[in-house]
C-alpha positions in Angstrom: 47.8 30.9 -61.5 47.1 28.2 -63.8 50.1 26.2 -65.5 49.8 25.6 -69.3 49.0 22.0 -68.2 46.1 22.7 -66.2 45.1 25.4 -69.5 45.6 22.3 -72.1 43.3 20.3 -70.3 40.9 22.7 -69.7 41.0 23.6 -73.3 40.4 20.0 -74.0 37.3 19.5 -71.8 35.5 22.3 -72.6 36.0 21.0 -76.1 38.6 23.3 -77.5 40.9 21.3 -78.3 41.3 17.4 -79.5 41.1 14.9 -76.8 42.4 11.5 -76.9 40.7 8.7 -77.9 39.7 5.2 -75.7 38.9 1.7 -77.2 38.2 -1.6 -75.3 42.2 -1.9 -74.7 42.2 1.0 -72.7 39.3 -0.1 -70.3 40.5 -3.7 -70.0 43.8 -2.3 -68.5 41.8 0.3 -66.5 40.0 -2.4 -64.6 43.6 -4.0 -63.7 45.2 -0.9 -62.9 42.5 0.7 -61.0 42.5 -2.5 -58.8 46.1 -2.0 -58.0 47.7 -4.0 -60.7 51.3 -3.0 -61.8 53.5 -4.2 -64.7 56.4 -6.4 -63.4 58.7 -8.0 -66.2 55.5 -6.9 -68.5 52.9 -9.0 -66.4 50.6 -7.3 -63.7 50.9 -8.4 -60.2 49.1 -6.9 -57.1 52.2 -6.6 -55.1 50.9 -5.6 -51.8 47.5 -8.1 -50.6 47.6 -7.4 -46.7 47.6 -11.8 -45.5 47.9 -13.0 -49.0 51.3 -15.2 -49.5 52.2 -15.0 -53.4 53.1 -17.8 -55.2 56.8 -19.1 -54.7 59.0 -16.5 -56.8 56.5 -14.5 -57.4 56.9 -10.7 -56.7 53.0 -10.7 -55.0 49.5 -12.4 -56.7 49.6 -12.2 -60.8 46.4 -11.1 -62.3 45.5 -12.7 -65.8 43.0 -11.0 -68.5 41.9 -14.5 -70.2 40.5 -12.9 -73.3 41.6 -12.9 -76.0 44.8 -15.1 -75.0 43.3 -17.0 -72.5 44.7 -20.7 -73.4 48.7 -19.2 -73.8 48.0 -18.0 -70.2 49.9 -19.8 -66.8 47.8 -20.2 -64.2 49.2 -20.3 -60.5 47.4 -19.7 -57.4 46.9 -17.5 -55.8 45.6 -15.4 -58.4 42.8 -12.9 -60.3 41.1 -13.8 -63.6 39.9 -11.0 -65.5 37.3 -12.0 -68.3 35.7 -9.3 -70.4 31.8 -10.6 -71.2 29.1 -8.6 -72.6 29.2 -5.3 -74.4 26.3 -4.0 -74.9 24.8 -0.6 -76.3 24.0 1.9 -73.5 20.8 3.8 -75.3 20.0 5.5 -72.0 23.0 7.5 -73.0 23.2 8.1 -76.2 22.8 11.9 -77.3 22.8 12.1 -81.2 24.6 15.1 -82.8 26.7 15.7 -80.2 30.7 16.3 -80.1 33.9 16.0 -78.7 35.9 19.1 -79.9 35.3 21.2 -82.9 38.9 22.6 -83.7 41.0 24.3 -86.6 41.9 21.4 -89.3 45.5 20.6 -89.4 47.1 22.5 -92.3 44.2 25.3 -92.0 44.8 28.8 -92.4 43.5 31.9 -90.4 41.3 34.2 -92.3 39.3 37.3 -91.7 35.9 38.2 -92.6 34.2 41.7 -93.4 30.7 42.2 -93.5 30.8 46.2 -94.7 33.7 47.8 -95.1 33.9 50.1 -92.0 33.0 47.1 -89.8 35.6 45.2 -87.6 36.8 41.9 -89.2 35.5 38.6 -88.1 38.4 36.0 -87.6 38.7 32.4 -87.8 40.2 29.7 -89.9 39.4 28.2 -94.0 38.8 24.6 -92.4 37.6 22.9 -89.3 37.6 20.0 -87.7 34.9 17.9 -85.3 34.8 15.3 -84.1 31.6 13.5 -83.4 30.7 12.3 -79.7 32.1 8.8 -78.7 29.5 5.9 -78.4 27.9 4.8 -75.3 28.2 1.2 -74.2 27.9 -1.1 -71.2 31.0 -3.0 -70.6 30.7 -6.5 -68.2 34.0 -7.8 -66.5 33.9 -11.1 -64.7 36.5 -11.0 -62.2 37.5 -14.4 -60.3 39.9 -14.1 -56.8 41.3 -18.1 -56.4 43.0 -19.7 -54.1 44.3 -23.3 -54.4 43.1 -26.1 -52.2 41.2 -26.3 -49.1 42.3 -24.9 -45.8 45.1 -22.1 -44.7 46.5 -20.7 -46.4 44.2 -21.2 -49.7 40.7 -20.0 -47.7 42.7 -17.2 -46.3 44.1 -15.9 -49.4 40.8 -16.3 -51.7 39.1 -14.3 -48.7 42.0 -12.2 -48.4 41.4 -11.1 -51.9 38.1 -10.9 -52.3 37.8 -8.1 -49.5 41.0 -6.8 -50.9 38.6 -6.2 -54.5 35.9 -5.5 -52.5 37.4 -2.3 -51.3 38.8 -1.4 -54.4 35.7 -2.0 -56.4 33.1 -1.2 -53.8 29.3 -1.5 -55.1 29.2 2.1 -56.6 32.6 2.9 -57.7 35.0 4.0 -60.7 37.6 2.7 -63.3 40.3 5.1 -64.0 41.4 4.9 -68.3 44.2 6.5 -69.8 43.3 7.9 -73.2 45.5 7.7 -76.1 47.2 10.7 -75.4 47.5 10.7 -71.2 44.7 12.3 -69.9 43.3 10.5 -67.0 39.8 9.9 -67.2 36.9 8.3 -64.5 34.2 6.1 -65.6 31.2 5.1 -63.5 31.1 1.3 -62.6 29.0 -1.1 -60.2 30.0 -4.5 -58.8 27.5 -7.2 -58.5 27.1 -10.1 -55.7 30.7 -12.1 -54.7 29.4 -15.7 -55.5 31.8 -18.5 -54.2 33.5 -21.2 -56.8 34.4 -24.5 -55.2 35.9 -26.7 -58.5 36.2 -30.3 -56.9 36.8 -32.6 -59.9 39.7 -33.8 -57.8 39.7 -33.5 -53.6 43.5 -32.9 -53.7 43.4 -29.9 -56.2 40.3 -28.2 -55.1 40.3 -25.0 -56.1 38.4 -22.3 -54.4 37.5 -18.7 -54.6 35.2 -15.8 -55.5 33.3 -14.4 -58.6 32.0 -10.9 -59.3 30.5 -8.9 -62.4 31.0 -5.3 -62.8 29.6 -3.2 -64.7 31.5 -0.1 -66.4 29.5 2.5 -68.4 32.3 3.0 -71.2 32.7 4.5 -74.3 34.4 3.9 -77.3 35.6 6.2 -80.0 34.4 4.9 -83.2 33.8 7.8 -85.5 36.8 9.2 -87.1 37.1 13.6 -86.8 35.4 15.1 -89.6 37.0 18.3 -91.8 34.9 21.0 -93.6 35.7 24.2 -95.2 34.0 27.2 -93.5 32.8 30.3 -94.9 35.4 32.6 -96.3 33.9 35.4 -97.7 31.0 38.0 -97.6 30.3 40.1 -99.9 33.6 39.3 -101.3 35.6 40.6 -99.1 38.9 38.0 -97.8 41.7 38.4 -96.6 44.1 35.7 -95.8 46.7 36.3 -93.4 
């Protein structure tokens, strides 16, 4: 037997109810999340990299997003950058016309409907709302694994992390979102080639690591829920309940 839960959400993706919404915060903090990343004294960490030492004090390797506050950021090593890049339109999956939920409006009133008098009553409510579908776009993350200087343990940890992303972001894979009001949603993703970084500007404070681009195929809610008054009367005949 379904629990009213499992009837809400139902109701909600079949359209029957209103959804939540997601903007570009929500998918930033998917792609840390989904990755493993946990809040700890409000910054995330990955606190469990199998052979990756943390920094000193540390409760395990802190991942940074550097956009938009990338220059207020501290940067130890180990660590993972996270770098938001391109957002582009995804026109290969854009369906005009289409919707999210069509609902009663808040406030509406249920009314009934008679075509001829001897004829059952149609039901519904004096206003609706819709609200149009979500727009389709291509979101690009750049996501650096560093480690600092050459050697064990910096080559261990900047390997131990990049297969440690590498599993959880293999090259077809998923980025879990929460929408504004909890639902738990999957969105398709791919991950591009692992291309090594070797900064050298100065031998003792190489730093070292990995770089890889995913792609998520997002959306973002951009259109606001439209209200219209439906038909309340044929033949004049209404009754409001």
């Amino acid at each position: 037997m379904s629990t009213a839960a499992e009837i809400a959400l139902s109701e909600r993706e079949c359209g029957l109810a209103r959804n939540g919404e997601v903007h570009l915060r929500d998918f930033d903090r998917g792609v840390v999340e989904t990755m493993g990343g946990v809040i700890v004294d409000g910054k995330y960490y990955l606190v469990d990299v199998p052979g990756v030492l943390a920094p000193p004090g540390m409760p395990g390797v802190p991942i940074n997003f550097s956009f938009p506050e990338d220059t207020q950021d501290v940067y130890v090593f180990p660590m993972i950058v996270v770098t938001r890049q391109d957002i582009s339109p995804a026109m290969n999956r854009y369906h005009p016309g289409t919707q999210q939920y069509r609902v009663p409006a808040k406030g509406a009133r249920p009314v009934e409907v008679k075509r001829y008098p001897n004829e059952a009553a149609l039901k519904g409510w004096n206003r609706m709302a819709e609200r149009p579908a979500a727009i389709y776009y291509d979101i690009m993350y750049q996501v650096m694994v560093l480690g600092y200087r050459r050697g064990t343990p910096a080559r261990g940890n900047a390997n131990a992390l990049l297969e440690y992303f590498l599993a959880a972001y293999q090259p077809y894979t998923g980025v879990y979102v929460i929408d504004s009001i909890g639902d738990r949603r999957l969105y398709f993703a791919t991950t591009d080639a692992a291309s090594p970084m070797d900064d050298a500007a100065v031998v003792g404070e190489r730093i070292i690591g990995w770089s890889i681009s995913m792609n998520v195929e997002a959306e973002l809610d951009l259109n606001p829920e439209l209200t219209y008054t439906t038909v309340q009367s044929m033949a004049l005949n209404l009754k409001v309940i």
